[in-house]
N, C-alpha and C positions, 0 to 999 in steps of 0.2 A: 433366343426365341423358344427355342425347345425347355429349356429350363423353365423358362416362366412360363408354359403350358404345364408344364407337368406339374410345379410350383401353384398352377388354379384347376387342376384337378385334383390335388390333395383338402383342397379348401371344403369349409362345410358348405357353402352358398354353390359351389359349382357339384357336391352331392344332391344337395336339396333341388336343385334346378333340374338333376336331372331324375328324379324323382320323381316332381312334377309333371316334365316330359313325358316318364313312362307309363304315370295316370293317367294322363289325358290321352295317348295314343291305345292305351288300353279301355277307356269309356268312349272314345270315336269309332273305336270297332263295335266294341256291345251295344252300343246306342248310336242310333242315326242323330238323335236330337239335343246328342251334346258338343260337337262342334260347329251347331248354327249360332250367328251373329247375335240372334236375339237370347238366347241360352247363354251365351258369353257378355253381352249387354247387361241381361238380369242380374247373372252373375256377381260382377260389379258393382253394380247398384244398389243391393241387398245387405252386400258385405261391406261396405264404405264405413257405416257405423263402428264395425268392429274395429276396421282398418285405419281410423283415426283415433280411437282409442287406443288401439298398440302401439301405434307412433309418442304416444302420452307414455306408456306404461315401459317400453324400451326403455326410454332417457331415467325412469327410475329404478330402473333393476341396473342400468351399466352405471349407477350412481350407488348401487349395492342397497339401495333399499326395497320395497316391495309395496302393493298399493293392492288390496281387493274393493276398496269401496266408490269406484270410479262409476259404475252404473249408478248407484243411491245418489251420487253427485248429478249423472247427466239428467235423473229422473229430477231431479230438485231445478236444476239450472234449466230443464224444459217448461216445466208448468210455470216458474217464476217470469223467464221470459214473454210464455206467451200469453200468460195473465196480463202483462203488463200491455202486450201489444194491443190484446183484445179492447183494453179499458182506456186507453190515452191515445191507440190510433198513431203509432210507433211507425217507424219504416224499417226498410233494411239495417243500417249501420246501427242506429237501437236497437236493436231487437238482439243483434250479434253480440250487441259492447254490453248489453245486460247479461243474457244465457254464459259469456264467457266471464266475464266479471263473476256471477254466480259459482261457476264450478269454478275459478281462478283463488276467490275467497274460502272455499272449501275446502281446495287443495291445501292451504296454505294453512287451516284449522289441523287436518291431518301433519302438515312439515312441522308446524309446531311442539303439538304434543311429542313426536317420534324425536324430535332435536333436544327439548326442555325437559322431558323426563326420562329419557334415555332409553324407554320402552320400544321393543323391537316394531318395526313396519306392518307385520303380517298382524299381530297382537291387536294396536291401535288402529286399523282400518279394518280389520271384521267388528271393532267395536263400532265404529265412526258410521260402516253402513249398516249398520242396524238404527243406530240412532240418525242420519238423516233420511233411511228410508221411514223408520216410526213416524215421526216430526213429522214428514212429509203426506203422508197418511192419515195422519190424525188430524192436520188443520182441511186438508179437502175432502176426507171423509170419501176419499177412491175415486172422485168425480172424474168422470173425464173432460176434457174439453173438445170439441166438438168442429165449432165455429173458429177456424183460422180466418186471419185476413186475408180475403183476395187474391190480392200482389202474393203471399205467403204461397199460400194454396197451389199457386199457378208455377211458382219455382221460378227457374229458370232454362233454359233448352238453346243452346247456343251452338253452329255451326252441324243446322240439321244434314241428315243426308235419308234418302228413302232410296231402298232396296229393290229388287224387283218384283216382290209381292209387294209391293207398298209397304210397308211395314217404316216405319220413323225409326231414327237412332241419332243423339244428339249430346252433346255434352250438357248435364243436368244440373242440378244444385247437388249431389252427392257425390259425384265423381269430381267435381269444380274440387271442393272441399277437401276428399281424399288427398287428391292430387294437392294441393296449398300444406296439409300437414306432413302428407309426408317428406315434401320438401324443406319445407320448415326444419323440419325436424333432423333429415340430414346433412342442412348446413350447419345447423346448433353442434351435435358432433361431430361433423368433418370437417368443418372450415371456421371456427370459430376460437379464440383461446376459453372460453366460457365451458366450450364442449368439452375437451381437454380437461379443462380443471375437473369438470362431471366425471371422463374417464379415469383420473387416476383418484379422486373422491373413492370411486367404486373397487380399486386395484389395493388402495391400500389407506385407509382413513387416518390411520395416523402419523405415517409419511407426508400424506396431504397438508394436514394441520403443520406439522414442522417444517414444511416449504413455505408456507405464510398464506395457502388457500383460505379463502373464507369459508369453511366446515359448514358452519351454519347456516349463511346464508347459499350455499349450494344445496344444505337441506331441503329449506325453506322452497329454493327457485324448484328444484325437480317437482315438488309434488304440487307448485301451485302449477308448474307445466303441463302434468296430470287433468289437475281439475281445468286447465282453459280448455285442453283437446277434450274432458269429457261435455263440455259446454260448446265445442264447436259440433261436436257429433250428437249431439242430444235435438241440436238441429235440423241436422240433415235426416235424424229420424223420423222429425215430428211433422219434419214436411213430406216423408214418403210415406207414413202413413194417411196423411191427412185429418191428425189427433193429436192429442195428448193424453197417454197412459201413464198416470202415478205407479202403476203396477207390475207394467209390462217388461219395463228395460230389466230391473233386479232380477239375478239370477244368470246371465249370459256371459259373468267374468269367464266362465270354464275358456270359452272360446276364445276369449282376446291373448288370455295368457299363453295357453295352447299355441297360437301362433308366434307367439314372441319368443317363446321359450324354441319353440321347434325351430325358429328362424337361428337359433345358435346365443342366445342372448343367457349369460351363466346368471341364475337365482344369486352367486354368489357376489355379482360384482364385477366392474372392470371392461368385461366382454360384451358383444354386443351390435350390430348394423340393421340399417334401415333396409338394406339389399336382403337379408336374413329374414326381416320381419314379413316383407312381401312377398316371399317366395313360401315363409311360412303358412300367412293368410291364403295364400293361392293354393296350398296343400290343400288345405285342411277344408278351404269351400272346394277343391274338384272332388273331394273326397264325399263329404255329404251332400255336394249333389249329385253324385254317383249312385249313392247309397238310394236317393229319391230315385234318381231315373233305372236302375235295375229295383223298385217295388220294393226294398228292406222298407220295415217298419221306422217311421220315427224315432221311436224308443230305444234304437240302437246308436243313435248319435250320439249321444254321452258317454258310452261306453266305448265307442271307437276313437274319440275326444280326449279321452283321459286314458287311454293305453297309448296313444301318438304323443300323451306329456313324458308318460312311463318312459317310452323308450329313447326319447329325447333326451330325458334330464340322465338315463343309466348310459346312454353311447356318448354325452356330454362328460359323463365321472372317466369312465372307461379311456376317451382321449386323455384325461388328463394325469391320470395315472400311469398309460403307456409309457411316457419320457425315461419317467422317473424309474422304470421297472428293469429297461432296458438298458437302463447306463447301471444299477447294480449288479 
């Protein structure tokens, strides 16, 4: 027993966890109004979007490739969706089986090119989201959309409970969602042989191919996996806004990978858990809401975002280097 405590205190998830911890016990003191219900509600709710995109972007970095243009997909697989709902009077399971279909075919635009012309990941999708954000831009000419349906609008709000200010708190259409991916996603790598094929894809690509894995089409599946989570979360945005922005989503990769990476998930390959990516996400939102609730300016979000990559990706080298240092 002792062994395997100390065996998950050496772990990066049981660092990060407690991290976490000592954020939010450090913003429950400075702030009366970061440990209320509603504040940890919002919380959640806010972040889903990101949170279902990392679930997407994990499974292709522990497959050793890399994806930036996962927003220009969710932004395309939102407006196509809900074009379609507004104009033919869709329901639910349409509406989902198009937005995900949408970014599903995207994804799998990006697996291609990266598998067929043997062009690195990070190369072909900073190209991919420029050209489906252009595309996307150029045929609606930045409209937004306005008018959801109804039924859309209204979500969903299951197993309310109210508080003793009255205040409502219920399980919504973006937590439903979160919660569906990110399970999804850690059955795909932990209880699947599909997953397995994806981890050692990412561990070692040409051992893969010599075991008899299908290279290519584990290519292919990682990144149309990508584009369906950025089509389930293109969703969940379009309904907490209560819109559709062609313009909006592009630009907010900083934060998905941020969390993915800080969850423990190597740029190289191989490594990787959903336990990691969650703990990541929950860093990285206690932390800018932090930043909101002690008055920093907005404009320090990026900056504090992209030094939690820094020192993630350099105490990620530094573990791996250690082994090797210390057996010479």
């Amino acid at each position: 027993m002792a062994d395997r405590l100390s065996r998950l205190a050496r772990t990066h998830e049981f660092r990060l966890l407690a991290a976490v911890l000592a954020l939010s016990a450090g913003l429950a003191v400075a702030s009366d109004g970061f440990l209320t219900a509603q504040n940890l509600f919002d919380l959640l709710t806010a972040n889903a979007f990101a949170g279902i995109l990392a679930a997407g972007l994990l499974v292709v970095l522990v497959a050793g490739g890399i994806d930036i243009s996962f927003t220009a997909t969710a932004s395309v697989a939102q407006y196509v969706a809900m074009s379609a709902a507004n104009a033919w009077g869709l329901d639910w399971l349409s509406v989902f089986a198009i937005g995900m279909a949408t970014g599903t075919a995207l994804g799998l635009v990006n697996g291609t090119l990266v598998e067929r012309l043997r062009i690195p990941g990070i190369i072909v999708t900073i190209a991919t989201l420029n050209v489906f954000y252009g595309l996307l831009v150029f045929q609606t000419g930045g409209r937004y959309i306005h008018a959801l349906p109804d039924w859309f609008a209204a979500g969903i709000w299951w197993f309310e409970y109210v508080d003793a200010d009255q205040i409502p708190y219920a399980v919504n259409l973006q937590i439903l969602l979160l919660v569906l991916a990110l399970a999804a996603t850690a059955v795909l790598l932990g209880a699947t042989s599909l997953g397995r094929q994806v981890r050692a894809l990412g561990g070692n690509r040409e051992a893969a191919r010599r075991v008899g894995f299908p290279v290519s089409g584990l290519t292919l599946f990682v990144y149309g996996w990508m584009g369906m989570m950025a089509g389930l979360a293109s969703l969940a945005q379009a309904q907490l806004a209560q819109s559709v922005a062609p313009t909006v989503l592009v630009g907010r990769e900083l934060d998905v990978l941020a969390a993915v990476v800080l969850g423990g998930a190597s740029l190289t390959g191989g490594v990787g858990s959903v336990t990691g990516t969650v703990l990541g996400l929950a860093l990285l939102a206690i932390m800018q809401n932090g930043l909101v609730l002690a008055g920093v300016s907005s404009y320090w979000s990026p900056f504090f975002t992209g030094l939690v990559i820094l020192v993630a990706v350099v105490a990620g080298a530094m573990g791996r280097r250690a082994p090797s240092g210390a057996a010479a």
